[in-house]
Each structure stands twice: as C-alpha cells, then as structure tokens.
N, CA, C and O atoms as a GROMACS GRO file, in nm:
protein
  356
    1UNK      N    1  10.860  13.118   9.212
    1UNK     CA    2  10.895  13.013   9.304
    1UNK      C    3  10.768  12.943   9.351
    1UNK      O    4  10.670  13.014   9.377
    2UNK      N    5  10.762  12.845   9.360
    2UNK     CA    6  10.636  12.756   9.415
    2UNK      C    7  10.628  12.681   9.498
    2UNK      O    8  10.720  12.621   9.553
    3UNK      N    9  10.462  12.672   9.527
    3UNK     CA   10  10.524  12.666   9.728
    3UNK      C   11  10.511  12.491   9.764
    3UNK      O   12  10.415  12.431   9.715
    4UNK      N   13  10.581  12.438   9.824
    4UNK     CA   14  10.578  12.314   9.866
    4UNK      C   15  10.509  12.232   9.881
    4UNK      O   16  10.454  12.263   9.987
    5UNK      N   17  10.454  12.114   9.838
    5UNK     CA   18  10.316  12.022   9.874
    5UNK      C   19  10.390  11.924   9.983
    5UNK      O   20  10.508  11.891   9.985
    6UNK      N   21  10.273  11.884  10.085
    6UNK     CA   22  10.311  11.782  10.093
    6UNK      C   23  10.206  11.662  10.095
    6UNK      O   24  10.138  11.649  10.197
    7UNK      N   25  10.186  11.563   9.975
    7UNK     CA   26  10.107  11.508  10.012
    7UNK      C   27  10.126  11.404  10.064
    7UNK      O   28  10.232  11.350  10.031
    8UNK      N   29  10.062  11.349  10.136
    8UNK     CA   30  10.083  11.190  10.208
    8UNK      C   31  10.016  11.089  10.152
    8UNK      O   32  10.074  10.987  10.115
    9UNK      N   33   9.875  11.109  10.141
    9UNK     CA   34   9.799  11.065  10.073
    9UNK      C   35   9.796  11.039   9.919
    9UNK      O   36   9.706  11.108   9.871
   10UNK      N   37   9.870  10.956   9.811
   10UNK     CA   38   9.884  11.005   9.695
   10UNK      C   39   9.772  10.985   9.619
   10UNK      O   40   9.759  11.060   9.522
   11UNK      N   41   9.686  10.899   9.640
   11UNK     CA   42   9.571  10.826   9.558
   11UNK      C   43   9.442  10.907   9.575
   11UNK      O   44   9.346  10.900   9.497
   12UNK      N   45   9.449  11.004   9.712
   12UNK     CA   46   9.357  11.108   9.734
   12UNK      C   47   9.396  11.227   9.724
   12UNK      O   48   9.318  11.320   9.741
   13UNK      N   49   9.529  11.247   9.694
   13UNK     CA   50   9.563  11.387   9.684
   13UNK      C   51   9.574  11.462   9.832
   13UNK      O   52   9.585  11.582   9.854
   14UNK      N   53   9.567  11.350   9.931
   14UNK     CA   54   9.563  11.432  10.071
   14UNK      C   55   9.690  11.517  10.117
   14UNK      O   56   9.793  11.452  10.136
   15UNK      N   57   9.693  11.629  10.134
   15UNK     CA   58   9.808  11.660  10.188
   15UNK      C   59   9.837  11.702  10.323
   15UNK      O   60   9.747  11.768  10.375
   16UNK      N   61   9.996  11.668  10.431
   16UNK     CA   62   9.961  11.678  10.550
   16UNK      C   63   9.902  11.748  10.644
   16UNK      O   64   9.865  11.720  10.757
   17UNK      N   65   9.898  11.880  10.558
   17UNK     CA   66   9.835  11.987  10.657
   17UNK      C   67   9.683  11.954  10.691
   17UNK      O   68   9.637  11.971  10.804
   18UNK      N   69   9.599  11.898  10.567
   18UNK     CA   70   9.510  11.877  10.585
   18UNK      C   71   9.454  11.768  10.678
   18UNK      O   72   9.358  11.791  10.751
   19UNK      N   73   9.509  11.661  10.676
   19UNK     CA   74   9.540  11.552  10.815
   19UNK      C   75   9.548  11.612  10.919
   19UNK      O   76   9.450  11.606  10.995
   20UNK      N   77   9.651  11.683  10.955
   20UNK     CA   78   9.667  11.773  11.081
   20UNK      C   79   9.612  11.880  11.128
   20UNK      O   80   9.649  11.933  11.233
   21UNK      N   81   9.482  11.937  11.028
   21UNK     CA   82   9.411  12.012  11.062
   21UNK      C   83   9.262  11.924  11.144
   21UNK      O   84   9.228  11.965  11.255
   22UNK      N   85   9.201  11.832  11.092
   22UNK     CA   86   9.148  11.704  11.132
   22UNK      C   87   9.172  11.684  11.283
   22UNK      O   88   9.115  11.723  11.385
   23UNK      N   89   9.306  11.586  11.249
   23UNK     CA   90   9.328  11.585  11.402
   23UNK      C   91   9.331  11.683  11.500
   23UNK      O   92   9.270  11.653  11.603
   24UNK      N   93   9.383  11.788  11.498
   24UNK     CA   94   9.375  11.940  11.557
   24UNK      C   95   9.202  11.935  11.620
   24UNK      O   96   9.182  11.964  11.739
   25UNK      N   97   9.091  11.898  11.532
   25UNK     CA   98   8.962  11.910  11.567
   25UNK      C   99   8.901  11.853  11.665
   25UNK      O  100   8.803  11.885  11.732
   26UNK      N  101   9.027  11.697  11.666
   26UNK     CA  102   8.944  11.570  11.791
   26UNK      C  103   8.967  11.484  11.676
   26UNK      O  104   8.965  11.384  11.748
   27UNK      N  105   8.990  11.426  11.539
   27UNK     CA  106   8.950  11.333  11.473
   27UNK      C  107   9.083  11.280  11.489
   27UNK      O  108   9.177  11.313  11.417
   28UNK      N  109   9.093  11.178  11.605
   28UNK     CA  110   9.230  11.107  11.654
   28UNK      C  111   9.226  10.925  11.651
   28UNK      O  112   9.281  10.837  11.717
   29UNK      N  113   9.114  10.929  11.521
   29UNK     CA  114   9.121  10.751  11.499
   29UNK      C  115   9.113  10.737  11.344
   29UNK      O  116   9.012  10.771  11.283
   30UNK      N  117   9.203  10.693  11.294
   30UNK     CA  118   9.232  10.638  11.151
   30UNK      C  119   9.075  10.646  11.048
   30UNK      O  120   9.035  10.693  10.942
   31UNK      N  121   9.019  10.547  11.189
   31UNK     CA  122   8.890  10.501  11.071
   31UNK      C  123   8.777  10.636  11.086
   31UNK      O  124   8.669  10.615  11.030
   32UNK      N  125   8.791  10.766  11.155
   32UNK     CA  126   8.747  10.859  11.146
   32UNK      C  127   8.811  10.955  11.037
   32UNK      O  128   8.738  11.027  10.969
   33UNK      N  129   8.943  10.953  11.023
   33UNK     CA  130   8.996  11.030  10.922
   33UNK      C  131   8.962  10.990  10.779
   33UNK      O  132   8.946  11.063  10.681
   34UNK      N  133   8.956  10.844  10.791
   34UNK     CA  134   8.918  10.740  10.662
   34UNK      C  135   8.795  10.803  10.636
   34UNK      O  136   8.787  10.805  10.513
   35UNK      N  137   8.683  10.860  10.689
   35UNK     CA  138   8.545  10.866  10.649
   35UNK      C  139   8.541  11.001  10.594
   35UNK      O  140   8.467  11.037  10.502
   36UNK      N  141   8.623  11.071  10.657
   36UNK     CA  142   8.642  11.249  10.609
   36UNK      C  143   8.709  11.246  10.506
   36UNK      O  144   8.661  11.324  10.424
   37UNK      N  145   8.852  11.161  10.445
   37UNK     CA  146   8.925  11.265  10.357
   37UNK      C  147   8.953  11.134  10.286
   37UNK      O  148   9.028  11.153  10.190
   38UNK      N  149   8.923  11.027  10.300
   38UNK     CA  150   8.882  10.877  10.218
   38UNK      C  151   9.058  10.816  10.214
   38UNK      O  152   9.112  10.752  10.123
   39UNK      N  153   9.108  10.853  10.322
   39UNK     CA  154   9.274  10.786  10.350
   39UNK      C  155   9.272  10.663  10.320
   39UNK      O  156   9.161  10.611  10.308
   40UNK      N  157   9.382  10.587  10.301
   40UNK     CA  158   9.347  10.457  10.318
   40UNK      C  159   9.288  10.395  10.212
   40UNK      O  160   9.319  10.276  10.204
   41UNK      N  161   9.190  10.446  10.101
   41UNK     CA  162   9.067  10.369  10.036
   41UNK      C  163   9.131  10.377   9.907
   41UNK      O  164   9.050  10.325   9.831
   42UNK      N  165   9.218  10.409   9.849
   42UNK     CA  166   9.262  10.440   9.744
   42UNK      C  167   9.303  10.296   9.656
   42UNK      O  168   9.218  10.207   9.665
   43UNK      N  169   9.394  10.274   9.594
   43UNK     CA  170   9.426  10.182   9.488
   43UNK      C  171   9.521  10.144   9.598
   43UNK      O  172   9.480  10.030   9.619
   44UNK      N  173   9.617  10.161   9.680
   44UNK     CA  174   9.756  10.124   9.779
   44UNK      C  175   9.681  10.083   9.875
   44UNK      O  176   9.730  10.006   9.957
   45UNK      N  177   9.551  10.124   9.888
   45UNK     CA  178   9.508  10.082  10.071
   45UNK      C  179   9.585  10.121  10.176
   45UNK      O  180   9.598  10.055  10.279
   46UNK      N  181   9.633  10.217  10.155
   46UNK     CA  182   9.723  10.266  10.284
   46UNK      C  183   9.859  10.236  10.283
   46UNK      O  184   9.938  10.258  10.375
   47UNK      N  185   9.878  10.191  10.191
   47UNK     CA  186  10.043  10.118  10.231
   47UNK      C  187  10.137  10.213  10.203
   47UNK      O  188  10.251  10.195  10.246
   48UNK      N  189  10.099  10.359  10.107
   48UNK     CA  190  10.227  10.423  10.071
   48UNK      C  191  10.141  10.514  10.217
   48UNK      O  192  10.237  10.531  10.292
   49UNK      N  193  10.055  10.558  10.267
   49UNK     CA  194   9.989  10.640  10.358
   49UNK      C  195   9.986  10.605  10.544
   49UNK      O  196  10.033  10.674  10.636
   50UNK      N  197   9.929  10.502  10.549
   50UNK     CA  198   9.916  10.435  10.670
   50UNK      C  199   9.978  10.488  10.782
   50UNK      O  200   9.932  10.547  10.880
   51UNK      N  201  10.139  10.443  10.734
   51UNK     CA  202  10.206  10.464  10.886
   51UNK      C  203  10.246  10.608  10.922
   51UNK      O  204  10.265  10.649  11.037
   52UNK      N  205  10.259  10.696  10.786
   52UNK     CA  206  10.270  10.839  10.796
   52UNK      C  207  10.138  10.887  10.880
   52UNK      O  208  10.174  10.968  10.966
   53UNK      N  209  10.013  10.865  10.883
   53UNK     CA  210   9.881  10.889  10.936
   53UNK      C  211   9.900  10.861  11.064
   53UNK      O  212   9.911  10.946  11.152
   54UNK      N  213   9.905  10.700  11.085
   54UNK     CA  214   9.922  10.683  11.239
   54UNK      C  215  10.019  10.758  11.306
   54UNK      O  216   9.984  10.805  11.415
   55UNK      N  217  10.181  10.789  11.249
   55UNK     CA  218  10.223  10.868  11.358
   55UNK      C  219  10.262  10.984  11.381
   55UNK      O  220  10.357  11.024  11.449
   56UNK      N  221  10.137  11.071  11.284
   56UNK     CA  222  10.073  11.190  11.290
   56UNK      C  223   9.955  11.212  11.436
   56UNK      O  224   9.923  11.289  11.526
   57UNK      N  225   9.929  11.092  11.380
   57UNK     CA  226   9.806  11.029  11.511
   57UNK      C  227   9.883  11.044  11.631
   57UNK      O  228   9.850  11.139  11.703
   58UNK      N  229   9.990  10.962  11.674
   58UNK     CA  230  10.076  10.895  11.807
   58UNK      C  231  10.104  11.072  11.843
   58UNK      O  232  10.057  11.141  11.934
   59UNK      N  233  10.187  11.104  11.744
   59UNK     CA  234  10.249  11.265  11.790
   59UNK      C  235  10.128  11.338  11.878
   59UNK      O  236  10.135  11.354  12.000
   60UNK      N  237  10.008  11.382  11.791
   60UNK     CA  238   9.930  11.475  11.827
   60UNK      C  239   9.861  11.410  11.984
   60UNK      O  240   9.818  11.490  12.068
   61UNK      N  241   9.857  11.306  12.001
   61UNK     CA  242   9.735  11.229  12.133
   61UNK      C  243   9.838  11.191  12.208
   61UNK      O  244   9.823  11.173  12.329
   62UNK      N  245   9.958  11.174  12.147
   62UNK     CA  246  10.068  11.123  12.264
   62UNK      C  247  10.103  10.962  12.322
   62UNK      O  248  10.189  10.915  12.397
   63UNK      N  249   9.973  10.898  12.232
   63UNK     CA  250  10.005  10.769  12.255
   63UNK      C  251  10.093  10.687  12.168
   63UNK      O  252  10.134  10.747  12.068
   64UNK      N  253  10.128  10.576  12.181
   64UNK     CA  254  10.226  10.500  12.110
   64UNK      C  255  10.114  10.444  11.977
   64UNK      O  256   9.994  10.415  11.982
   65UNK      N  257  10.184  10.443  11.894
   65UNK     CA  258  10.116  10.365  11.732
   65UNK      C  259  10.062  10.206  11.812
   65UNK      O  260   9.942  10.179  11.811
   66UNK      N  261  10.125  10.145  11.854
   66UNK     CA  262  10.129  10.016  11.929
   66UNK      C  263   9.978  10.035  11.983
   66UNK      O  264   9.901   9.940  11.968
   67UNK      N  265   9.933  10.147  12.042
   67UNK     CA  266   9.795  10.121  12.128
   67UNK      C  267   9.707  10.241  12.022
   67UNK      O  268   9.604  10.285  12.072
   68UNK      N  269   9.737  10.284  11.907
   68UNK     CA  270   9.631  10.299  11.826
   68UNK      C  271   9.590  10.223  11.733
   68UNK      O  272   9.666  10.156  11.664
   69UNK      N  273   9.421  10.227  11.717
   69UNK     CA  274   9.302  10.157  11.616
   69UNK      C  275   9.422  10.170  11.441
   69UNK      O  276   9.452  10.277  11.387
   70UNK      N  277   9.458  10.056  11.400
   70UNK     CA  278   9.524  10.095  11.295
   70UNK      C  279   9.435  10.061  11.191
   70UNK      O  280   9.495  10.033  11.087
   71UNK      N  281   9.340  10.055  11.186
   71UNK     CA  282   9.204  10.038  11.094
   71UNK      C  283   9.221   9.879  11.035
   71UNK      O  284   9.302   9.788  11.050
   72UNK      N  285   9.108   9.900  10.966
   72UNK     CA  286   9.098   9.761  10.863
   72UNK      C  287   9.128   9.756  10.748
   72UNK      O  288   9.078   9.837  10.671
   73UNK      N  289   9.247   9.631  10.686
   73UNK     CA  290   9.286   9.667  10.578
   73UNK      C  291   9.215   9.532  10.496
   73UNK      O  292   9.236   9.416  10.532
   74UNK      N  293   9.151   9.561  10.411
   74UNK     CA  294   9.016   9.449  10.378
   74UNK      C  295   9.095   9.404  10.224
   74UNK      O  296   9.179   9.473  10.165
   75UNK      N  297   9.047   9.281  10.184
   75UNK     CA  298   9.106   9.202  10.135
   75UNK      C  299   9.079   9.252   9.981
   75UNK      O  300   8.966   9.292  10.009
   76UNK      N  301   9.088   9.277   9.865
   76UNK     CA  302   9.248   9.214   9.803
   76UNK      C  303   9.350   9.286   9.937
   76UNK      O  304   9.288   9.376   9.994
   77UNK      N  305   9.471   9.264   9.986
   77UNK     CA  306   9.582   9.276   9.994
   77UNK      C  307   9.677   9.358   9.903
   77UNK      O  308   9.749   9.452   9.936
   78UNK      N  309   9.663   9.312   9.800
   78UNK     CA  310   9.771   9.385   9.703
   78UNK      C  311   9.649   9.398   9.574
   78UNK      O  312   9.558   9.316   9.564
   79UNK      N  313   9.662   9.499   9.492
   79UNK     CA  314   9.560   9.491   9.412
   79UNK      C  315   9.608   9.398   9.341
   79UNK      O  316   9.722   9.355   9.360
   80UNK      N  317   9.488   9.331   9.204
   80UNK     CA  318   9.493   9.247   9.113
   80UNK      C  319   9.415   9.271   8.993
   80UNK      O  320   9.298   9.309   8.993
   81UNK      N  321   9.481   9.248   8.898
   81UNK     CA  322   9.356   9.306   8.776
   81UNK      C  323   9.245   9.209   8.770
   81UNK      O  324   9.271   9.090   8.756
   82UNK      N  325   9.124   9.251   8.780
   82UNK     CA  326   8.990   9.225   8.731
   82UNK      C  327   8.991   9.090   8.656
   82UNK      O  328   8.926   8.990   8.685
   83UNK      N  329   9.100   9.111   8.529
   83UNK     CA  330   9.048   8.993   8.457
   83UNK      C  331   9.145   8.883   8.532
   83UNK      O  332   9.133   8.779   8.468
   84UNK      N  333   9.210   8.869   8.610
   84UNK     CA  334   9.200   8.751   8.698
   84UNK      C  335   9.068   8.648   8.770
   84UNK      O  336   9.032   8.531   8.766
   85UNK      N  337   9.038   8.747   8.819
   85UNK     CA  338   8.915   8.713   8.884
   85UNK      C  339   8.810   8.658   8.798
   85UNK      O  340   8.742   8.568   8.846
   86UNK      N  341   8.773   8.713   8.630
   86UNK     CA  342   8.706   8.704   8.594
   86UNK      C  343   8.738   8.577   8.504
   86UNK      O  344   8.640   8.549   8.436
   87UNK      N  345   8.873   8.473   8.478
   87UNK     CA  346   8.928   8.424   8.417
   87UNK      C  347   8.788   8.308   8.452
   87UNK      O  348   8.707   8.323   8.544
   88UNK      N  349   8.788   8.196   8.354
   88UNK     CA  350   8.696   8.100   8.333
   88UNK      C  351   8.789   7.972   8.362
   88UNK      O  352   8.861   7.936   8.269
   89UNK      N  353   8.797   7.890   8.498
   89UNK     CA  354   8.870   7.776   8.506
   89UNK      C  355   8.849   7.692   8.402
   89UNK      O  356   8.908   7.584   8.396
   0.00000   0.00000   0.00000
C-alpha cells in the first residue's frame, strides 16, 4: 500500500507538508516561501499553486488572504514559446 502525496506545488515537486512545516517556523509571506522551496517560479507561475499557498498562509496567521503580500507575478503572464519572441517581423 502506498502512502499519500500531497503535492501542491507541481512544477517543484512541493508537497503540503513541506509548506506547512515552513510556515510552522515564522515563514508567513509568499515571497519568503518563494525563496526557500522556489513556489511560484515554475513554468505555471503559481497559478495551479498560489491560492492553495496563500490560504495555507490565512489559516496558520489567521489573517484574511485579502490582507496578505500575494507576491509578484512578473510578466510573461501565461507562458509562450521562445520562438515567438524570436520570430523576425
């Protein structure tokens, strides 16, 4: 029988316990978790991760998602392949 994952993180392989061990420490701001376990930075930028993080965040500190740092989500937006960019007008 094998034992349950859960990851949240798919692009880092993060899984929740490991988030919640973090926060457990004091690390109760996105862009601090981002620097430890590289959330967020992946190929999705947070979008399959994000809001699972923040209200991991809200639970443990008690504040509302609404008044936490929800980090910076820096531009591409959605990824794009390379040879777009590299296309010759």
């Amino acid at each position: 029988m094998s034992e349950k994952v859960n990851i949240i993180c798919r692009c880092e392989e993060i899984q929740i316990e490991e988030i919640r061990h973090w926060i457990n420490k004091g690390y109760t701001n996105l862009e601090e978790l981002k620097r430890i376990l590289r959330i967020t930075m992946g190929p999705c930028q947070g979008r399959g991760c994000r809001d699972i993080i923040l209200r991991e965040i809200s639970m443990a500190t008690g504040k509302p998602i609404s008044e936490l740092n929800t980090g910076v989500i820096r531009p591409p937006v959605k990824p794009i392949k390379f040879s777009l960019l590299a296309e010759d007008n």
